[in-house]
DRENPAMAR-670119 format. One record per residue (C-alpha): residue number from 1; chain; y, z, x. Coordinates in steps of 0.1 Angstrom, whole numbers, plus 2048, in hexadecimal, padded with zeros to 3 digits. Layout:
N
<node num="NUM" cadena="A" yy="Y" zz="Z" xx="X"/>
...
***
This chain:
296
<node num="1" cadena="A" yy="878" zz="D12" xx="F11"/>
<node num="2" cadena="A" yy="88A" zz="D34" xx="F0A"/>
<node num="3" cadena="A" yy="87F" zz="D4D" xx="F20"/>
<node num="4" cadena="A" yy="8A3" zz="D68" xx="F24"/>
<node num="5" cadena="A" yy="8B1" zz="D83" xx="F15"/>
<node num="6" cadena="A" yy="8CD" zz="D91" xx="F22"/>
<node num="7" cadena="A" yy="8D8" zz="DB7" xx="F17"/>
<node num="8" cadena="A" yy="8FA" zz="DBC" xx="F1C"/>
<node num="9" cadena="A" yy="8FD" zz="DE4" xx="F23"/>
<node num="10" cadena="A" yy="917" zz="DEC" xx="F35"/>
<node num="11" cadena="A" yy="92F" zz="DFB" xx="F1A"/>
<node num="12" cadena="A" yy="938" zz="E25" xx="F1A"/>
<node num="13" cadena="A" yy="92D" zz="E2B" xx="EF7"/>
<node num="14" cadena="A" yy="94B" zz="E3C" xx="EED"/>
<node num="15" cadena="A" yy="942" zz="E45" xx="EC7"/>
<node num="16" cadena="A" yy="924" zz="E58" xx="ECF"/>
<node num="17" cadena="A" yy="938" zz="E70" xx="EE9"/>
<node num="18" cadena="A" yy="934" zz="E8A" xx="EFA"/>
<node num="19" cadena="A" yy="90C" zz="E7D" xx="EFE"/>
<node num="20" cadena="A" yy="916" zz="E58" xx="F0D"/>
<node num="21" cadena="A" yy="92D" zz="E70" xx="F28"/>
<node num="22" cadena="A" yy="90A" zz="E6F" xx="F39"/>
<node num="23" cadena="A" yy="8F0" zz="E5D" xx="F27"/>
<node num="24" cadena="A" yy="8F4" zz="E36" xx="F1D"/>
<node num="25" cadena="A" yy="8F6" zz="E2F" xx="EFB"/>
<node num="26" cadena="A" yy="8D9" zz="E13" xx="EFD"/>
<node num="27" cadena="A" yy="8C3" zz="E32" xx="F08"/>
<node num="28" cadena="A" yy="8CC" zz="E44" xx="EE1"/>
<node num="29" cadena="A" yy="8A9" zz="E4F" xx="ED2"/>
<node num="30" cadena="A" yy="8A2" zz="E3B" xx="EB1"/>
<node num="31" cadena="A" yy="882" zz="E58" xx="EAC"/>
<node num="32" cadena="A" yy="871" zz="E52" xx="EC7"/>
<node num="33" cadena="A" yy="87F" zz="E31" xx="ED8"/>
<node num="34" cadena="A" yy="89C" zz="E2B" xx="EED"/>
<node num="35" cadena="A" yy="8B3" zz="E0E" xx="ED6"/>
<node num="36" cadena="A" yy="8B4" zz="DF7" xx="EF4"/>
<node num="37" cadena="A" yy="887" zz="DF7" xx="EF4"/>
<node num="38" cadena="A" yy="88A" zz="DF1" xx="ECE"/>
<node num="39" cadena="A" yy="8A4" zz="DCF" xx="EDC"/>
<node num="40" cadena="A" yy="888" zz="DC6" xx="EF7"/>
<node num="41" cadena="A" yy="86C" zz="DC6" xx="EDF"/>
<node num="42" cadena="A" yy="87D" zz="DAF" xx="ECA"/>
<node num="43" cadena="A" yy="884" zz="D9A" xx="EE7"/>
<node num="44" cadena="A" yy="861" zz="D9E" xx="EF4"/>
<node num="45" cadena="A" yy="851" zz="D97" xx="ED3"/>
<node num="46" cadena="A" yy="867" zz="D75" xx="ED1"/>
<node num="47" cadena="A" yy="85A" zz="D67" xx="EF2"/>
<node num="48" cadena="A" yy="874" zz="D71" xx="F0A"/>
<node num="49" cadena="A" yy="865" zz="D83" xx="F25"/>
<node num="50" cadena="A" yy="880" zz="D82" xx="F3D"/>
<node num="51" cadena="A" yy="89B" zz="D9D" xx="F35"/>
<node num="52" cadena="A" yy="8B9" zz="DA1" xx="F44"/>
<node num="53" cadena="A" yy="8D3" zz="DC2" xx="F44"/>
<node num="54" cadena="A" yy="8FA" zz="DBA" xx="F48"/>
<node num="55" cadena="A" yy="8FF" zz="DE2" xx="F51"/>
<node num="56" cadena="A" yy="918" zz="DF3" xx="F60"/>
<node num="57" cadena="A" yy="920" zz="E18" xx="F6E"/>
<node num="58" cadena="A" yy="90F" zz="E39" xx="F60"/>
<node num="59" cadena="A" yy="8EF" zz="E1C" xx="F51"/>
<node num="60" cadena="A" yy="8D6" zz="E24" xx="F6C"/>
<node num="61" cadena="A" yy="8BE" zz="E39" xx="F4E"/>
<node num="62" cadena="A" yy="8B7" zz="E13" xx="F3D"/>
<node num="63" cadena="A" yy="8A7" zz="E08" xx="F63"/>
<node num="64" cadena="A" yy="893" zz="E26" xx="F65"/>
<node num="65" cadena="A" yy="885" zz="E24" xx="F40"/>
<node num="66" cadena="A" yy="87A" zz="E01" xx="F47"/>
<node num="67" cadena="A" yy="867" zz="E0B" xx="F66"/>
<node num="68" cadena="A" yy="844" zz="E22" xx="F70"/>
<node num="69" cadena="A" yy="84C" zz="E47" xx="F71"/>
<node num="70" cadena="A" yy="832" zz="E53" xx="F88"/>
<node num="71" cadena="A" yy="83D" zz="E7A" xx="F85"/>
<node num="72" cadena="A" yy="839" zz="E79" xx="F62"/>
<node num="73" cadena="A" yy="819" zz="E60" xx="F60"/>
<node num="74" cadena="A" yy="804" zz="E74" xx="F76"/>
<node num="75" cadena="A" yy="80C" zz="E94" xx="F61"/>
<node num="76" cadena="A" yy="801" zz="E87" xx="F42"/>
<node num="77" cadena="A" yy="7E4" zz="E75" xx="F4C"/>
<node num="78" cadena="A" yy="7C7" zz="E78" xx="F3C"/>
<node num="79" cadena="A" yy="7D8" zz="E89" xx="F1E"/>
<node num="80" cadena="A" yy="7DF" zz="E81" xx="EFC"/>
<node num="81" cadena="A" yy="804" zz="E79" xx="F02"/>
<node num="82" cadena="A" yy="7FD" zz="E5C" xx="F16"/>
<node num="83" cadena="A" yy="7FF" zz="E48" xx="EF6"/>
<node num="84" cadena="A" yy="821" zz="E4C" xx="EF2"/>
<node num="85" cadena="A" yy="827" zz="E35" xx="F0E"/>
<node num="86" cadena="A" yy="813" zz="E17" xx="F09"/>
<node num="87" cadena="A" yy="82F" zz="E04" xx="EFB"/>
<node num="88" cadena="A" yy="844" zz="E09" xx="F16"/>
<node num="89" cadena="A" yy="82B" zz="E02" xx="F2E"/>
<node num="90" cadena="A" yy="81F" zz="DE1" xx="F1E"/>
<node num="91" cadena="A" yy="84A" zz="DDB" xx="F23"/>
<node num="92" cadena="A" yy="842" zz="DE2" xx="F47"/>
<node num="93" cadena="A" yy="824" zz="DCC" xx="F4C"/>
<node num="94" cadena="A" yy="82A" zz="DAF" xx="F3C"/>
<node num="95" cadena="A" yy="853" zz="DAB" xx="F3E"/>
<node num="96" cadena="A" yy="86A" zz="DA4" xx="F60"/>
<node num="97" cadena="A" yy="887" zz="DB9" xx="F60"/>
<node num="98" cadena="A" yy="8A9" zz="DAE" xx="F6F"/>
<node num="99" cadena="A" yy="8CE" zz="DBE" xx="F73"/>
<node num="100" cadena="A" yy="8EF" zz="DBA" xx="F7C"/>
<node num="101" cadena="A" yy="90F" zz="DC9" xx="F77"/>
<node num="102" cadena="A" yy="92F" zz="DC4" xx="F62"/>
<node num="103" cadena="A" yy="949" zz="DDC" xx="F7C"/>
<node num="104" cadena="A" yy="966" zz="DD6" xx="F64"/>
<node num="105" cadena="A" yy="962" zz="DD6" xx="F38"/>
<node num="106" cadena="A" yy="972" zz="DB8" xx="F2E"/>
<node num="107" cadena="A" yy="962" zz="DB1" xx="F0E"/>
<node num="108" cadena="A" yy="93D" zz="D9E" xx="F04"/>
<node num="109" cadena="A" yy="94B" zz="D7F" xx="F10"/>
<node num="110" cadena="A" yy="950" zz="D8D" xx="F34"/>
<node num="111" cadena="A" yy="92E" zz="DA4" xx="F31"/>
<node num="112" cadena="A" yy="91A" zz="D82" xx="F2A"/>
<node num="113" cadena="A" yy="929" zz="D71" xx="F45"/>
<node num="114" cadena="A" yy="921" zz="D8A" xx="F5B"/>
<node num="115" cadena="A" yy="8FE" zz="D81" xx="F55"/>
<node num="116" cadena="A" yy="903" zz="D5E" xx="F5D"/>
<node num="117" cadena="A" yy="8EF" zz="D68" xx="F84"/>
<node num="118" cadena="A" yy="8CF" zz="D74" xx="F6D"/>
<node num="119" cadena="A" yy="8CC" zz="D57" xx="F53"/>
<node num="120" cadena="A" yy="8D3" zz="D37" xx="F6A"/>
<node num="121" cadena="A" yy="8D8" zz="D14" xx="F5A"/>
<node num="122" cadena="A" yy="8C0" zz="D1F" xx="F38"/>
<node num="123" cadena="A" yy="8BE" zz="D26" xx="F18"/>
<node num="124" cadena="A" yy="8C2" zz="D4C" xx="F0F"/>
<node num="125" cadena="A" yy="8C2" zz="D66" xx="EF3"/>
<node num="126" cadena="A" yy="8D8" zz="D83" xx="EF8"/>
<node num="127" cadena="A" yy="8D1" zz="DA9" xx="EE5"/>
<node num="128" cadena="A" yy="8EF" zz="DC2" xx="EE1"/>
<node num="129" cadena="A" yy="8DA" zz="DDF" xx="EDC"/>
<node num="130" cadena="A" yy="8EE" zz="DF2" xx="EC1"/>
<node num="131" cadena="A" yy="8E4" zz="DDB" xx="EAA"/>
<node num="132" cadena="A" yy="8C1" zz="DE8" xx="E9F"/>
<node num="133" cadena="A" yy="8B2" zz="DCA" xx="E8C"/>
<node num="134" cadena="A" yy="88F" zz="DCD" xx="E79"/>
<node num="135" cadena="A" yy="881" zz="DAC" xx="E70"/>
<node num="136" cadena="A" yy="86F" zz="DA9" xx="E4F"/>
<node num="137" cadena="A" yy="852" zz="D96" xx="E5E"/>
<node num="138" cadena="A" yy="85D" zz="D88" xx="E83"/>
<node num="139" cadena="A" yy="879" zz="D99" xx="E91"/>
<node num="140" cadena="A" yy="89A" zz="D89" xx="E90"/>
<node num="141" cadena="A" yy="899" zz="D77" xx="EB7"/>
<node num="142" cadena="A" yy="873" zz="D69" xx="EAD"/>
<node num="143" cadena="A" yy="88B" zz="D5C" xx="E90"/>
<node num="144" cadena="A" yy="8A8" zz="D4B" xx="EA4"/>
<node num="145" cadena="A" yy="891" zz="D40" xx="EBB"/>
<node num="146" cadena="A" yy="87C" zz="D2A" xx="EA6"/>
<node num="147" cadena="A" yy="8A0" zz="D1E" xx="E9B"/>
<node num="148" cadena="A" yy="8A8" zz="D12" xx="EBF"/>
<node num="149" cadena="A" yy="88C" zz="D01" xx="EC4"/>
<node num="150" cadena="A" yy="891" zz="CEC" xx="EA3"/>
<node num="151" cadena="A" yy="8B6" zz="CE7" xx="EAE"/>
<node num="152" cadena="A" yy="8BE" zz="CEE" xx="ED5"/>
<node num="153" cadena="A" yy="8E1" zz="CFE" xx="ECE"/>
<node num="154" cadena="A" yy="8F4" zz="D20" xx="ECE"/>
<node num="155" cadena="A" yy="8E7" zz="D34" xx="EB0"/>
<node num="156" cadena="A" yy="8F8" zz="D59" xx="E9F"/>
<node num="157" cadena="A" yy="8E7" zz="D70" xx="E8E"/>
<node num="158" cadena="A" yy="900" zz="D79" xx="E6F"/>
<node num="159" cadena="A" yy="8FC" zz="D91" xx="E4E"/>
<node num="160" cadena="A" yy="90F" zz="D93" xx="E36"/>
<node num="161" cadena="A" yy="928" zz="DB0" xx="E39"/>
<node num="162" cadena="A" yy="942" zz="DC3" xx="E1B"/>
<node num="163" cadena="A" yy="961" zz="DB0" xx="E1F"/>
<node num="164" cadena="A" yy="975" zz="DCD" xx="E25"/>
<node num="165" cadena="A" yy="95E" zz="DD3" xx="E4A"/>
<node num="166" cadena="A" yy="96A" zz="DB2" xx="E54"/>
<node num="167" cadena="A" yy="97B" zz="DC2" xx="E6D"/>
<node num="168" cadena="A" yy="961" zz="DCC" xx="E7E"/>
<node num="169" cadena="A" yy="94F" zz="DAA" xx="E85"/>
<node num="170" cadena="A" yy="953" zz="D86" xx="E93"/>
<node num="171" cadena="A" yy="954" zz="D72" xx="E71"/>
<node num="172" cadena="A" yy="947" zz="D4D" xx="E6C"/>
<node num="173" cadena="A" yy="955" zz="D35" xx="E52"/>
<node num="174" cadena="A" yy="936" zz="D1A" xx="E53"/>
<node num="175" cadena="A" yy="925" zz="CFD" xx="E3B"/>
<node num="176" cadena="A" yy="903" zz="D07" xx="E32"/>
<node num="177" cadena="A" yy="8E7" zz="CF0" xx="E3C"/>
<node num="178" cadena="A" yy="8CC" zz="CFF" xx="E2D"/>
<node num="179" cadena="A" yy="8C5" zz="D26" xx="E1C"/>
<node num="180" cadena="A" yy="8D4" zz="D3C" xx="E37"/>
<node num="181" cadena="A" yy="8DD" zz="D25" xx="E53"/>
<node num="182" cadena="A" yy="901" zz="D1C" xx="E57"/>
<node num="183" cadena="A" yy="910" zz="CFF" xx="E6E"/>
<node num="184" cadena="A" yy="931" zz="D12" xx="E7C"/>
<node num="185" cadena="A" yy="94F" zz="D0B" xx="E76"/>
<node num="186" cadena="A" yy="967" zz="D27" xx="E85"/>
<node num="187" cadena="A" yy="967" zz="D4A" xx="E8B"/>
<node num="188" cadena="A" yy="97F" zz="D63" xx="E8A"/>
<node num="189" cadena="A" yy="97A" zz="D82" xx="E9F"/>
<node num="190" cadena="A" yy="97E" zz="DA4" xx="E88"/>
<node num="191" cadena="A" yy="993" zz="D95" xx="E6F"/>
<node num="192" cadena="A" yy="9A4" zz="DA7" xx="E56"/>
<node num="193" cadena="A" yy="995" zz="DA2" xx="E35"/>
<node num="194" cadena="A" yy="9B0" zz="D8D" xx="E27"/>
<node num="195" cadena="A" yy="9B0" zz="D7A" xx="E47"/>
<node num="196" cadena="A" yy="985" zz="D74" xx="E47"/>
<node num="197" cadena="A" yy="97D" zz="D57" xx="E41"/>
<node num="198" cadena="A" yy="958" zz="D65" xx="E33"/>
<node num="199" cadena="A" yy="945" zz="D84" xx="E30"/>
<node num="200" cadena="A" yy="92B" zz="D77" xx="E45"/>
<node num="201" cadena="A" yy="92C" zz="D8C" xx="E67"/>
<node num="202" cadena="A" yy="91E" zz="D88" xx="E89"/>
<node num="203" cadena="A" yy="90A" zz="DA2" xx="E97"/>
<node num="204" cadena="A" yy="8F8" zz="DA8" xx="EB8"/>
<node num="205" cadena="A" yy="8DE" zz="D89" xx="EB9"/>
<node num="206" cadena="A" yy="8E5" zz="D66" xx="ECA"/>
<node num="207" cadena="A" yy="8D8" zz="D4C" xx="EDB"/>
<node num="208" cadena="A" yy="8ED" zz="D3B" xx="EEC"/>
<node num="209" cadena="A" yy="8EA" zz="D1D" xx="F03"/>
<node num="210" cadena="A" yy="8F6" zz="D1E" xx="F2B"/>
<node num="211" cadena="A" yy="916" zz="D0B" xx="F28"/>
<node num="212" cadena="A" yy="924" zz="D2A" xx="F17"/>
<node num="213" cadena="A" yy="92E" zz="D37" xx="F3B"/>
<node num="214" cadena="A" yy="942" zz="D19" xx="F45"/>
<node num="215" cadena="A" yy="954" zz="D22" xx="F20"/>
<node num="216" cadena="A" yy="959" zz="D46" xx="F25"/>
<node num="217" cadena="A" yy="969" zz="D3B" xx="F47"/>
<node num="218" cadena="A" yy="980" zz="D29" xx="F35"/>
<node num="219" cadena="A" yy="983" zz="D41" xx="F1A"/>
<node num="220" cadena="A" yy="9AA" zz="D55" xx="F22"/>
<node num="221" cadena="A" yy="9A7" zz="D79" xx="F1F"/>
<node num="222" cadena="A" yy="9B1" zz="D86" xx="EF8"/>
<node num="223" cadena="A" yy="9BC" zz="DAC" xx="EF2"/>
<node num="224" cadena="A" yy="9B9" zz="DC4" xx="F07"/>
<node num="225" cadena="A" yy="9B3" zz="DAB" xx="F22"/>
<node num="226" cadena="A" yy="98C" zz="DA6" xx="F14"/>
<node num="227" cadena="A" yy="97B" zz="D80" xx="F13"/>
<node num="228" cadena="A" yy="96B" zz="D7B" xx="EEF"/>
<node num="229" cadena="A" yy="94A" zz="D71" xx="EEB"/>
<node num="230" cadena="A" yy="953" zz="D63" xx="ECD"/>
<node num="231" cadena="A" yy="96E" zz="D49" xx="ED7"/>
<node num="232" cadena="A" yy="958" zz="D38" xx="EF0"/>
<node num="233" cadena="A" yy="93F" zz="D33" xx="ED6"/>
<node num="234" cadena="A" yy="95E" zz="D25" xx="EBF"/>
<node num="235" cadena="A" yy="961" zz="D10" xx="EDC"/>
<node num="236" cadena="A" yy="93C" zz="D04" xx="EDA"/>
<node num="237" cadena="A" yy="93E" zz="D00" xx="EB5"/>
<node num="238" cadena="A" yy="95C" zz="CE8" xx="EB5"/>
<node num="239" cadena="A" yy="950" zz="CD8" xx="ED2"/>
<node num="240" cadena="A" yy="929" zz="CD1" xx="EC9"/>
<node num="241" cadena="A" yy="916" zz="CE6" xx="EAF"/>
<node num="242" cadena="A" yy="90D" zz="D0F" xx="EAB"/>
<node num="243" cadena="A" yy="8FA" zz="D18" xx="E8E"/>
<node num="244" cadena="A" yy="8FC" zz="D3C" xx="E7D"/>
<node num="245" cadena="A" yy="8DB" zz="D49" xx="E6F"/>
<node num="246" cadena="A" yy="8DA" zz="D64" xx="E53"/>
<node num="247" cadena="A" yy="8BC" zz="D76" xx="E5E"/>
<node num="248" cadena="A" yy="89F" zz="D85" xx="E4A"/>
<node num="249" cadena="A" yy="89D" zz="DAB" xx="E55"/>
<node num="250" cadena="A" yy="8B1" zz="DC7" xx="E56"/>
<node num="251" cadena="A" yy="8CC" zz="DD3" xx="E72"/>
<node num="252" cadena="A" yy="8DA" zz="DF4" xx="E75"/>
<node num="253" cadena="A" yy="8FF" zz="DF9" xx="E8A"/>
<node num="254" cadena="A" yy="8F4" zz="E14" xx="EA2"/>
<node num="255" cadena="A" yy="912" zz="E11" xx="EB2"/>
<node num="256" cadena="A" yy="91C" zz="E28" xx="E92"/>
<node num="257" cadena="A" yy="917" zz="E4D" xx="E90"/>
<node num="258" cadena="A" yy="90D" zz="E42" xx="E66"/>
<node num="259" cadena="A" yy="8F8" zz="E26" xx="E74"/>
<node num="260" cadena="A" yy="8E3" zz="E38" xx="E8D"/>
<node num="261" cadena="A" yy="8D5" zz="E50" xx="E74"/>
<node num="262" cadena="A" yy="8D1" zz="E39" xx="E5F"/>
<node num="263" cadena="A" yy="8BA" zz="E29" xx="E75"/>
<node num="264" cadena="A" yy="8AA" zz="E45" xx="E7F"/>
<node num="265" cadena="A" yy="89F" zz="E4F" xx="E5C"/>
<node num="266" cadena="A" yy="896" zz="E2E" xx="E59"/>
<node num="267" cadena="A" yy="87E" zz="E27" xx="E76"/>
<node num="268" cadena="A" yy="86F" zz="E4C" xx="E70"/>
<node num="269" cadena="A" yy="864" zz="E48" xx="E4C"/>
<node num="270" cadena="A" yy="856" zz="E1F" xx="E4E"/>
<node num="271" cadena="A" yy="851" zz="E1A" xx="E74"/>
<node num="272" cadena="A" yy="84B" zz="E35" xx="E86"/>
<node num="273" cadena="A" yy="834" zz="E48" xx="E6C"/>
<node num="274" cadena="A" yy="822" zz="E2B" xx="E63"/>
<node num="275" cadena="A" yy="818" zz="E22" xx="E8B"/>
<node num="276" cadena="A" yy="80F" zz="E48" xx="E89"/>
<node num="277" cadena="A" yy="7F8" zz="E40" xx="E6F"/>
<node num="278" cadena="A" yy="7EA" zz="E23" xx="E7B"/>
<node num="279" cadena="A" yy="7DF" zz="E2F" xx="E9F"/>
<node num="280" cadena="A" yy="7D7" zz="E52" xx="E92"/>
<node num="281" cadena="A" yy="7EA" zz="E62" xx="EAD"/>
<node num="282" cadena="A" yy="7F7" zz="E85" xx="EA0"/>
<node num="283" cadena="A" yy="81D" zz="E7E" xx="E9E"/>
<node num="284" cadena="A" yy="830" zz="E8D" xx="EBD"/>
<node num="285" cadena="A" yy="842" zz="EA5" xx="EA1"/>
<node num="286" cadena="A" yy="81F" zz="EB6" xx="E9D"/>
<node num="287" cadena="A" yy="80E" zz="EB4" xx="EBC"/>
<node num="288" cadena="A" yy="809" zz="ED2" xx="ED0"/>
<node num="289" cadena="A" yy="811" zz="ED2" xx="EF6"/>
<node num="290" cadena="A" yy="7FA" zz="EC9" xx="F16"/>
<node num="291" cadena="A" yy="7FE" zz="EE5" xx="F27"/>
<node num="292" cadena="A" yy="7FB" zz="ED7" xx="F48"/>
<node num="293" cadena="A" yy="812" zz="EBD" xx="F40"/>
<node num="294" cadena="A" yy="82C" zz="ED4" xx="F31"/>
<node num="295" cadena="A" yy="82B" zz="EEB" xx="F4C"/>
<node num="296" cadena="A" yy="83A" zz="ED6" xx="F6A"/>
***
C-alpha cells in the first residue's frame, strides 16, 4: 500500500564546511554508518523497499555506497572484515534504488517535487537524513506507517521543541485526537517564539499522499525564492485532513555540529557497542589489520 521513500539530498551542507566542499553531508559517519543508511534502515525496516534520492551536484558518494564495490569486496574476502558490510549488502539485495536530480535549491517543497518522476500517483514516506531518529521499539516510519494505514492521509512527525528554537522548525497549532496525535490546524514555518503558535516542531519524517505535487505546483515561491514544504501541507490540512504524530523515540539534528556528536556518543555507547556484543565481532577500534587487505 506504501511502498516509497524518497531522500531528498541534494543540499551543500554548509554547517559542516570545509568537509561537505567534497563529501555529502548524508555520507557523515555516525561511528560506523553513513546518516543517510541509518535513514534507509528505517525506511527499510517500515516496509518501504523502494527508495528514492532527490540529489544534486557533488552527491555521486550516496550512489556508490548503495551499490557492490567489487575492488574492495574481492580484497576482503574471506577475512574477518567482511562483517562489517552485511548491512549494507542486505540494503543492496533486497532494496531498488532510484535517483534524480534537483539542478537548482529551491527549498523542500521544490526538492520533493523533484521526485514526483520516482514516486508516481502513490503513497510515499519521505526521510531528510539529518534527522537521526532512534525508535524506542519500531522506528519512527514503522510508526507513521501503521498511522496511514488506519487513516489514509498526510501524516508529520513533530517533538516537542524549547520555545525559544521555534525558529528553527515548521510549527503546528492542532486539536488532539488521541495521546500524541494531532488533527492540524496550521503551521507556521520558523516562527518566532512569540509568533508560534506551539512548541511542537516538525522534523524530517512524513508521509505524505501524491496530490502534494499538484499543491507544491501551486505553492508561489516564499524567501529567497524557495517553495515550502510546509505550506502545501497547510494547503492539505485546510483542504482535507493531515495528522501530526508525536513519535516514541529519540531524534538527533545532525544537521548541527552539537547534534552530530551527540549522536555519535550516543549510537557508540547503546548501539554500536551493544551490536558488537551481540555478534561477537571484535569492534573495528580493536581489530588488527588483514594484511592483504590493508596492503592494496
Amino acid at each position: 500500500m506504501i511502498r516509497k521513500c524518497l531522500f531528498p539530498v541534494a543540499g551543500y551542507g554548509t554547517r559542516f564546511l570545509p568537509v561537505t566542499k567534497s563529501m555529502p553531508k548524508e555520507m557523515l559517519p555516525v561511528v560506523n554508518k553513513p546518516l543517510v543508511q541509518y535513514g534507509v534502515e528505517e525506511a527499510v525496516d517500515a516496509g518501504l523497499d523502494q527508495i528514492g534520492f532527490v540529489t544534486g551536484r557533488g552527491k555521486r558518494a550516496i550512489a556508490d555506497h548503495f551499490d557492490i564495490s567489487y575492488e574492495l569486496e574481492n580484497e576482503i574476502a574471506g577475512t574477518s572484515k567482511e562483517a562489517f558490510l552485511t548491512d549494507i549488502r542486505t540494503l543492496i539485495e533486497t532494496t531498488d534504488f532510484s535517483y534524480t536530480r534537483q539542478n537548482h535549491m529551491k527549498g523542500l517543497g521544490h526538492a520533493i517535487l523533484s521526485g514526483e518522476t520516482l514516486v508516481g500517483n502513490e503513497p510515499f514516506a519521505v526521510v531528510l537524513a539529518d534527522d537521526l531518529c532512534l525508535g524506542e521499539d519500531d522506528g519512527v516510519l514503522s510508526q507513521m506507517v501503521k498511522l496511514y494505514r488506519q487513516f489514509r492521509c498526510s501524516i508529520v512527525a513533530i517533538e516537542e521543541v524549547p520555545m525559544d528554537e521555534t525558529y528553527k522548525y515548521g510549527v503546528i497549532k492542532g486539536t488532539e485526537m488521541k495521546d500524541g496525535l494531532f488533527r492540524v490546524e496550521d503551521m507556521v514555518e520558523k516562527p518566532a517564539p512569540e509568533d508560534a503558535p506551539s512548541n511542537l516542531a516538525i522534523i524530517g519524517r512524513y508521509i505524505l499522499t501524491p496530490d502534494i505535487f499538484d499543491l507544491i505546483k501551486e505553492t508561489p515561491p516564499g524567501k529567497n525564492g524557495e517553495v515550502q514544504l510546509t505550506d502545501a501541507i497547510l494547503k492539505q490540512a485546510k483542504d482535507g485532513c493531515v495528522l501530526a504524530y508525536k513519535f516514541r523515540g529519540t531524534r538527533f539534528d545532525c544537521g548541527s555540529v552539537d547534534g552530530f556528536i551527540e549522536a555519535t556518543n550516543h549510537v557508540y555507547q547503546h548501539v554500536y557497542k551493544a551490536e558488537e556484543a551481540a555478534k561477537k565481532v571484535t569492534p573495528l577500534t580493536a581489530s588488527k589489520p588483514d594484511k592483504e587487505a590493508e596492503s592494496a
